[in-house]
Structure formats: structure tokens, C-alpha cells
C-alpha positions, 0 to 999 in steps of 0.5 A: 341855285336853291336847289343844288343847295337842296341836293348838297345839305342831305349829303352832307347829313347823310356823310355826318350820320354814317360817321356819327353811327357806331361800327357795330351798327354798319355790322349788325341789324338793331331790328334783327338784334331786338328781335333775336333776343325778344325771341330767345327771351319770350318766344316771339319771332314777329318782328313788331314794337315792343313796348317800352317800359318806365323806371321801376316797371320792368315787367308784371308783377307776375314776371318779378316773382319768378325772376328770382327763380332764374337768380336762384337756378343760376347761382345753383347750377354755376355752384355746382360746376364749380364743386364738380370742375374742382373735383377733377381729382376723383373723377375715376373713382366716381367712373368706378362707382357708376360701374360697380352698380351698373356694370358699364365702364364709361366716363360717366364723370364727364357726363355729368360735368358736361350735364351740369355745364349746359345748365348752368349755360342755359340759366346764364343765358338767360340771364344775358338776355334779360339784360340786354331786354333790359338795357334796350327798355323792353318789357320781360316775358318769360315764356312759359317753356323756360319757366317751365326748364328753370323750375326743373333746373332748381328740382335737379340742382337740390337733388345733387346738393342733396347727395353732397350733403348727404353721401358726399360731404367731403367734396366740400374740403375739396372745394376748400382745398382749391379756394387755398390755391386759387385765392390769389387768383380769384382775388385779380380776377375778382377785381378785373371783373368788377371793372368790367361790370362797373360799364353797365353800371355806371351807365345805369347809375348816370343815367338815372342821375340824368333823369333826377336832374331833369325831372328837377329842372321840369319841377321848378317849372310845374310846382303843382306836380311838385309832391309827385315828382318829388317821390319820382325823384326819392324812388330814383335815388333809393334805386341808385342807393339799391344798386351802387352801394352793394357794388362798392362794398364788395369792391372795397372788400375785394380791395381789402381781402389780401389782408386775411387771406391765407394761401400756403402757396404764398411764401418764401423760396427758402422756405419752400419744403423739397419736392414730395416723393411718388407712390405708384398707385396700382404702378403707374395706371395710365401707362399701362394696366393697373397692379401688373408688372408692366404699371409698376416698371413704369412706374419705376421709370418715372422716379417713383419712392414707393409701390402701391397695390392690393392685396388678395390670396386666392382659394389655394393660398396665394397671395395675388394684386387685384383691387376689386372684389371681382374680375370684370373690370380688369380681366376677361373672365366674362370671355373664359367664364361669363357665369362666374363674373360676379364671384370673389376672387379669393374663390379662384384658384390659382391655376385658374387667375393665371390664365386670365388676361389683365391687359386688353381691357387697358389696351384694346378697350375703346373707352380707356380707364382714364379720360384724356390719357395719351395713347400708347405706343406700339410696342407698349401696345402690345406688351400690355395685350399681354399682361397676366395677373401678378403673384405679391412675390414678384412685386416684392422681388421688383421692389427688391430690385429696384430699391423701391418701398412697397405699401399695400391694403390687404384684404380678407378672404371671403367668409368659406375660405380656409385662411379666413382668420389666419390671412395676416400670418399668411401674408407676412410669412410670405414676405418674409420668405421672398428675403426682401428688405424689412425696411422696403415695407410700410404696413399699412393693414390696422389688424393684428398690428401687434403680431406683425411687430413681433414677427417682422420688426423691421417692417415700417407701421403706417397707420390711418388718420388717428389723434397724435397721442395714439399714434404716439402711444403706439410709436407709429411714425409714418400714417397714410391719409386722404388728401381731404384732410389736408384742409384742417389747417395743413395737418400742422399737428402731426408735422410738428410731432415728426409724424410723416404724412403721405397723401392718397389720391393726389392726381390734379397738378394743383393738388400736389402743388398745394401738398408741396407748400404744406410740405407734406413728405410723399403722395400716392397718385395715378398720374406719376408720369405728370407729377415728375416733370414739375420743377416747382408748385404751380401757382406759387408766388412770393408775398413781395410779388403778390403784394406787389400785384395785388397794390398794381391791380388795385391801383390800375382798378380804381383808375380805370372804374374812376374813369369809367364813370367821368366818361358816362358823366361827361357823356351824360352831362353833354346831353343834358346840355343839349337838352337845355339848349334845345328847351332854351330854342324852343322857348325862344320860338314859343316867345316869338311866335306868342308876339306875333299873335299878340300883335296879330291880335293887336291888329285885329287879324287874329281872334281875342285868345279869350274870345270863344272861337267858332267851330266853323270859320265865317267867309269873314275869318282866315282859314286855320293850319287844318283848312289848308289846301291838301298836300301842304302841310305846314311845320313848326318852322315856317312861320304864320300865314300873313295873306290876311296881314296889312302891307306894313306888317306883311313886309316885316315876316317872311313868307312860307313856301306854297305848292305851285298853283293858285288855291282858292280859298272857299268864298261865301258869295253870299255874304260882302263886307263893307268897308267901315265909313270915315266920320270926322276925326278918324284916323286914316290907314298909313299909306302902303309904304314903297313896294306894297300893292295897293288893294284896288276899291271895288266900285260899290265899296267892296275891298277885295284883296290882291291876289298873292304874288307868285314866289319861287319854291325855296327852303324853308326859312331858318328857325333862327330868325329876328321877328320884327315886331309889326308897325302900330296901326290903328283902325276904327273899330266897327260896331260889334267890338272889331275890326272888320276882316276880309277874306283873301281871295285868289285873282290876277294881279 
């Protein structure tokens, strides 16, 4: 029976264990995650203990110095994604810049964001993965190779803020642009990810909560390591202070943010201003090929207001649409005539530009002009193959047609052309013979602005961005501007002088939903086919809804951070019971057996505490817990040896478990106690009481011991047990100061 009780315990230990393990465990291997991370981490693959470390010793001194190098790569390199991600709207002018200095055309802007993306990715997880090192108390050793790689992150991010600060500084009101559409939604988001942070956090904090109330508890109990304890204690506190108060204060923060923040995406739908009209740029550039007639038709198919373009005028006075201030990009001169690729198109005449191709680069390129266009159809396939280089005047009978507003930039010749001064006359005298609408025209070319009003007083002057009393001085009613612009408070200037304001380049959804809520009239933009279909700005939201979410999402974050840390309370709290139940055992088992050595003591079985004891035991003294015979090793729950105890006080403790044979402890034959001699008056040992062995008189007075009976092997006993105090005896002590002990010896019964 003992032993299938034996057989059943660890099953039922084995079944509790497997139920109490979380699920991740039965999952994954903790040994083989410590050692994945440590490796990542340091570069140390061999799977051995790590040290652990004590509060406030994370790492070497060495190791803290450089970790705010890793902070600071982090944080410029996830800022410069996010300036990058935001400028989505400019990623092909960025493409076209890369190829007028290089020559190649290539998604150069998805280069670099994919470039920045993996920095910002290997500083984060790095990052992660000194947290959890962290979290599982192992010491941080960056290895020297990522030390190395973050330095150079930080060389490389400086030298791109370097470029935006210095040739590009109105990125920055492109990030600011975004933050006036997104705030909302950052706002929740923000919040939401507080939540989740507050997890590790609260653990953390608790957990140093714990620690304070037990090293307390321990310093009521050890008063002369009370001062240094006490600055143990200060140093947890400040390092919770450290770490709660600054979450808490951007929480707070983030709860009151929605006070002060401005988004012009917030408001009413009445007071929403109508949808602004489309200028095709170059027509419609990503369904066919730009400033040809097949971009324009598309253009005019998918609602456009206006049509934008470029103006050149060839050697023989021609005016023509191209862009660029050669043919590569857009025509297949480096095929008809490769040495004369990089020369001014106005130096062509136009018997030649006609000839030209200006659609295969569109459509047989296998890098297209824009990244993630859909492709096209057979048949636009084909027609766009096709497409010629267009004179200015079919683009105004187009225009003439289809009732559409025509807006160009002209530029001038190069400097040996004959029309050099006398471009504008020629320009206007053109569009004047094609017998087009004045009105049809916004004028958008700042020179000669004077001549053209005299010559073509219908046309419609559109200035740049100028103060509102030049403009009104000059009684210019319509300026086209840069989208960037639309950051200094909306342009709310020229909207309250009745100045009409369209905005270039506007591709991105959330650029022109942003132009909408700032009721701005029209947008030039490349992405028409796109723009058309919204039926309303993205992102748009009434302020009863926001404040609605915003008071949901406060309310629901507080609950649940609440939450979160009573769990990590209750959680610790519960240990911190067990601990002391567990102290609160083991003192009780210090007092216990403290009493049985008191009266073993009393007894005389045991040596005084304040008598010396000898190194080696004498034939005359029990064997210690290190003399015990090899292969029984005894633990903190059985209980003393009681071989060497008189009969009254051996009934009263259980007996330990020995190893099956008889193990004779070493015997000095040299040496024989005597028993003490009865003089009148002494006090005799008590009779053994019913059941106890009587040791045998040996004839010359020797006593020897009887031999300890046999016991079956049987669990050990309970640490819960009552421990009897032993029964008085009294002796008559021998002449050296006490009481005479023999050794046991091992026989037959």
C-alpha cells in the first residue's frame, strides 16, 4: 500500500504541473527562446546559464553608455519613415529627379523607402529583444557588429535630416499636412497603445512594489542592515517614480489632447464645401502617356475641369507639349538619333518632333512611370504605342470641344533661338488663331502679363503665390499654388478675399480630402481616375462622433489600465502571501526542531551549543548528518536521529527512513564506557516504559545498545507534524561536567 500511494502522488503532481503551465510553454522551448534572443542580442549561440542581474545592474557601465545610442538610431530612423511614408505624394517627382541626374528611370522613391523600412526594422528589433533579455533578467551585451550597424544607422539618418533640412524644408509641412488629417486617429491609436504598454509596465512597477514590501518585512527582522536596506528601498521607489510618472503624464495628456486639436477634416456636413474640381496633369498620366492626346481624352473621360501641360516652341516656331527640357524620358530620340539626346527641344525642328514616338516608354517600358499603376488594356495598349508628340493647337481644339479650361507653363526657348524675346506674342498670337474661347484660358506665365491683357482680355490671369494686396492691386482673382502651402492656416487669407485657389500636385486620397475640408476650389493632380470616385473626404468625421469616441476611448482606456494593474496587484499580493506562509512554515519547523535540540541537550544526548565541539567525533559522540553512511542523504523534513535517545524520548519522535541493511557505525574497540556507579541517593532511570527494549547489561558493566529494529521503507513523514516535548529524566552527571554517551552499535536483536 505505501508504494502505489508512492506511484499515485507524482501523478497527481505530474497532472496538477501540466495544468498549472501556461500554453505557450507546451509551444515553445523557454531554453530555446532565451538562447534565440541571447543570440540575436550578443551573438552567443552556446546554450549555457546566463547570469542574472540585480535591480539597477542591467548591464556594465560600458553597456548603458551605448544603449542610448540604440534609443537615439530608433527614434531617427522610425522619424524618417514616417516623413518618407507621408510624402507618398511626391514620389515621382523624386524618381524624376534621380533620373535627370542619372539618366535611369527606376523607383528610386521605393528604394529608399524600403531602405529606410529595414532600418528602422533592425533598430526596433533590437530594441525588443533587449526587453525581453530584460524581462527574462539576463545581462545586455551588445555584440560589437550591432554596435558597429548603429553607429552607421545614426551617420546615415543625420545625413538624410541633413538634405531635409537643407534642399528639402517643405517636407516638413508635408509632415504637418498629414498630422491635420491624421490627429484624430493618431489620438485613439495613441491611447490604444498606451493600454497595451501599460501590461509590461504594470508588471514591472508591482513587481517592484513586491520587492519594497519584502525587503521592509526582512528589515523589521535584521535592524543592523536597517540603513542599507533603506536606500535599497529609496532606489526602488525613485526607480518606479522614474518610470510610472512620465507614462502617466502623456496618458493624461493624451486624454486631454482633443481640447487643442485642430483638424479641418472635423466638422459639420453642412458646412462641408462641394467637391473640388480636377486639372488633368499632363491629362491623365497614368492611363496613358503624359502631354499626348490619348492622357488628355482620359482625362476628359473621368470629369476633368481644366487641362494642364507644358509648353515648348520648336526651332521653326511651333509651339508644342513636353515637359522636360530634353527628349529622353518621353520619346525614343536615343533610338532615331542617340547623339543628340541631351539637346534642347526647341533646337528640333518640327518635322523632326513629329516623327518621334511618345508612347512606348508608357507602354512597352518594363518599369512604368508610376508605381502601383494598374495595367492597361489591349487596346489602350496599343493605341498608346502610337502616340506622337502634340502641337498646342490640338490641345486647344480638344479643349474647345469638349468645353474644358486649359492651363499651361510655358517655357522659353534656348538662348540662339530666333523667337527668344518674342515667345509670349508668339504663344498668344496662337491661341487666338485656333478661335478658342478666351475664357477656356487661365494664364498662368508671370511675364509680359501686361501685354497679354491688352492682347487677350478674356483670358483668365492666374498668378503664383503672392500677398493678397498684390494680387488685388493687379486684379488677379484665380493663383495656382503648391499644396504645401496649404499648412499656414488653410490659406483662409485668400479664401475670405474671394481669391480662388487651386493646388498642385495633389495625388494621395488624403491630400485631396484635406483640400476639400479647407474648401479649396480645384486641384491639379495625376491620379484623376482615383480622385473622381470619392463620394466624400476620407477621414471625415462630425465633432459629436469624435467626441463621442473620443469619451468612449478614454473611458474604456482607464477601465481597462485600472484593470491591468489590480490583476498585477492581486497576482503579486498572492505571492507575497505564500511567501509568508512559507516563512511563517519554516519558522515554525526552526522552533520545532530548536526544542528538540534544547531537550536533546537537556538530555545530555547532544553537545552544550556553547561547548566547542571537536573536528573529530570520539567513539563516545553520535556520528553528525556528514558521518552518515553513503547513499542516504538526509533532508530538512525528517526528522534527527534518535539511535542515541533513551526509550521515553524515542517513542515520542518518529523514526527516519534507512536504506535496507544494517550500517554499522565505526566503533573504537579501544575504548569502553563505564556505567556511572549508584551512590546512595541517586536518582534511578524510570523503568522502560511498555513496548521498549530493555538494553541488555553486559557482564563487566559495559552497556551496549540494542540493535535498531528493522522498519519497512515508507514516505517520509510530514513536515506538519506535533513534536512532543520529551519526558524529564534526570541522570547523575559524571565527574567531567556530563552525562556519559555510548555509542550505538549495530547487532541482533
Amino acid at each position: 500500500m505505501p508504494m502505489k500511494a508512492n506511484k499515485t502522488e507524482p501523478q497527481s503532481q505530474t497532472r496538477k504541473q501540466k495544468k498549472d503551465t501556461p500554453w505557450i510553454l507546451h509551444i515553445f522551448n523557454h531554453i530555446c527562446f532565451v538562447t534565440t534572443i541571447i543570440g540575436c542580442y550578443s551573438c552567443h549561440w552556446k546554450i549555457k546559464q546566463e547570469k542574472k542581474f540585480k535591480h539597477g545592474q542591467c548591464c556594465s557601465l560600458r553597456e548603458r553608455l551605448f544603449y542610448p545610442c540604440l534609443v537615439i538610431s530608433f527614434c531617427m530612423s522610425v522619424l524618417l519613415v514616417f516623413v518618407w511614408v507621408e510624402s507618398s505624394n511626391e514620389y515621382n517627382g523624386f524618381d524624376w529627379v534621380i533620373f535627370i541626374g542619372t539618366g535611369l528611370w527606376f523607383f528610386w522613391s521605393i528604394v529608399l523607402l524600403s531602405f529606410l523600412g529595414i532600418l528602422a526594422a533592425y533598430t526596433s528589433l533590437l530594441l525588443v529583444l533587449g526587453f525581453l533579455l530584460l524581462w527574462e533578467g539576463i545581462e545586455l551585451y551588445l555584440h560589437w557588429c550591432h554596435k558597429i550597424l548603429i553607429l552607421l544607422v545614426i551617420v546615415i539618418c543625420s545625413f538624410f535630416f541633413w538634405i531635409l533640412f537643407t534642399y528639402w524644408k517643405d517636407r516638413w509641412l508635408t509632415v504637418g499636412l498629414s498630422l491635420q488629417v491624421f490627429a484624430p486617429y493618431i489620438h485613439l491609436s495613441s491611447i490604444a497603445m498606451m493600454v497595451i504598454l501599460s501590461w509590461p509596465l504594470a508588471f514591472y512597477l508591482i513587481h517592484l512594489e513586491g520587492e519594497a514590501r519584502i525587503r521592509r518585512y526582512q528589515m523589521t527582522c535584521n535592524e543592523r542592515k536597517r540603513n542599507k536596506r533603506c536606500n535599497v528601498l529609496t532606489k526602488l521607489r525613485a526607480l518606479q517614480v522614474a518610470i510610472g510618472l512620465p507614462f502617466f503624464l502623456i496618458l493624461l495628456c493624451l486624454y486631454l489632447l482633443p481640447l487643442g486639436n485642430f483638424s479641418a477634416c472635423v466638422q459639420e456636413k453642412n458646412k462641408l464645401a462641394p467637391k473640388p474640381y480636377f486639372f488633368g496633369h499632363r491629362g491623365a498620366p497614368m492611363l496613358g502617356p503624359e502631354n499626348t492626346i490619348m492622357s488628355f481624352e482620359k482625362a476628359v473621360e473621368h470629369g476633368a475641369y481644366g487641362l494642364e501641360s507644358d509648353v515648348h516652341i520648336s526651332y521653326d516656331h511651333v509651339p508644342f507639349l513636353m515637359h522636360d527640357s530634353d527628349l529622353r524620358r518621353t520619346t525614343n530620340i536615343k533610338e532615331v538619333l542617340p547623339n543628340a539626346s541631351l539637346t534642347h527641344p526647341s533646337l528640333f525642328d518640327w518635322d523632326f518632333l513629329s516623327t518621334l514616338n511618345a508612347g512606348k516608354w508608357f507602354s512597352h517600358a518594363p518599369i512604368k512611370p508610376f508605381f502601383g499603376m494598374k495595367p492597361l488594356s489591349e487596346a489602350d495598349r496599343e493605341r498608346a504605342g502610337n502616340q506622337k508628340i502634340p502641337k498646342l493647337t490640338e490641345l486647344l481644339e480638344l479643349a474647345q470641344k469638349e468645353k474644358k479650361f486649359v492651363i499651361f507653363d510655358l517655357y522659353g526657348p534656348a538662348p540662339n533661338h530666333s523667337l527668344r524675346a518674342l515667345y509670349v506674342h508668339h504663344v498668344v498670337s496662337t491661341i487666338l488663331d485656333s478661335q478658342i474661347e478666351q475664357r477656356l484660358i487661365f494664364w498662368l506665365p508671370g511675364f509680359e502679363r501686361e501685354y497679354v491683357k491688352k492682347k487677350a482680355p478674356g483670358f483668365q490671369q492666374v498668378s503664383r503665390l503672392h500677398s493678397v494686396e498684390r494680387l488685388t492691386k493687379e486684379n488677379i482673382t484665380r493663383i495656382n499654388v503648391d499644396y504645401k502651402n496649404l499648412f499656414y492656416n488653410g490659406m483662409r487669407e485668400y479664401r475670405a478675399a474671394n481669391i480662388s485657389i487651386n493646388l498642385y500636385l495633389v495625388n494621395e486620397p488624403w491630400l485631396f480630402s484635406l483640400a476639400w475640408c479647407s474648401r479649396i476650389p480645384s486641384v491639379t493632380t495625376d491620379n484623376i481616375q482615383v480622385l473622381n470616385e470619392m463620394t466624400q473626404p476620407s477621414y471625415f468625421m462630425t465633432p459629436k462622433y469624435y467626441l463621442f469616441v473620443w469619451i468612449l476611448m478614454d473611458i474604456l482606456s482607464a477601465i481597462f489600465i485600472v484593470a491591468i494593474f489590480y490583476f498585477h496587484w492581486w497576482k503579486e499580493s498572492k505571492k507575497e502571501k505564500l511567501l509568508k506562509s512559507t516563512s511563517i512554515h519554516t519558522d515554525i519547523q526552526e522552533t520545532a526542531s530548536n526544542m528538540e535540540k534544547g531537550s536533546l541537550e537537556t538530555l545530555g544526548l547532544l553537545p552544550s551549543s556553547s561547548q566547542p565541539r571537536s573536528k573529530e567525533p570520539s567513539a563516545t559522540q553520535a556520528p553528525s548528518v556528514s558521518q552518515q553512511p553513503p547513499g542516504r542523504k538526509l533532508s530538512h523534513h525528517q526528522d534527527p536521529p534518535k539511535r542515541n535517545m533513551l526509550p521515553g524520548v524515542a517513542k515520542n519522535i518518529r523514526s527516519p527512513v534507512f536504506p535496507k541493511g544494517n550500517v554499522k557505525p565505526p566503533v573504537s574497540p579501544k575504548e569502553k564506557i563505564k556505567p556511572p556507579v549508584s551512590t546512595k541517593g541517586d536518582i534511578k532511570p524510570p523503568a522502560p516504559l511498555k513496548g521498549e527494549v530493555k538494553p541488555p547489561v553486559h557482564p563487566k558493566g559495559v552497556i551496549k545498545p540494542p540493535a535498531p529494529p528493522k522498519m519497512e521503507a515508507r514516505p517520509l513523514a510530514s513536515p506538519k507534524r506535533e513534536v512532543r516535548a520529551p519526558v524529564p529524566l534526570k541522570a547523575v552527571p559524571s565527574p567531567e561536567g556530563r552525562f556519559n554517551r555510548q555509542r550505538p552499535t549495530r547487532g541482533r536483536s
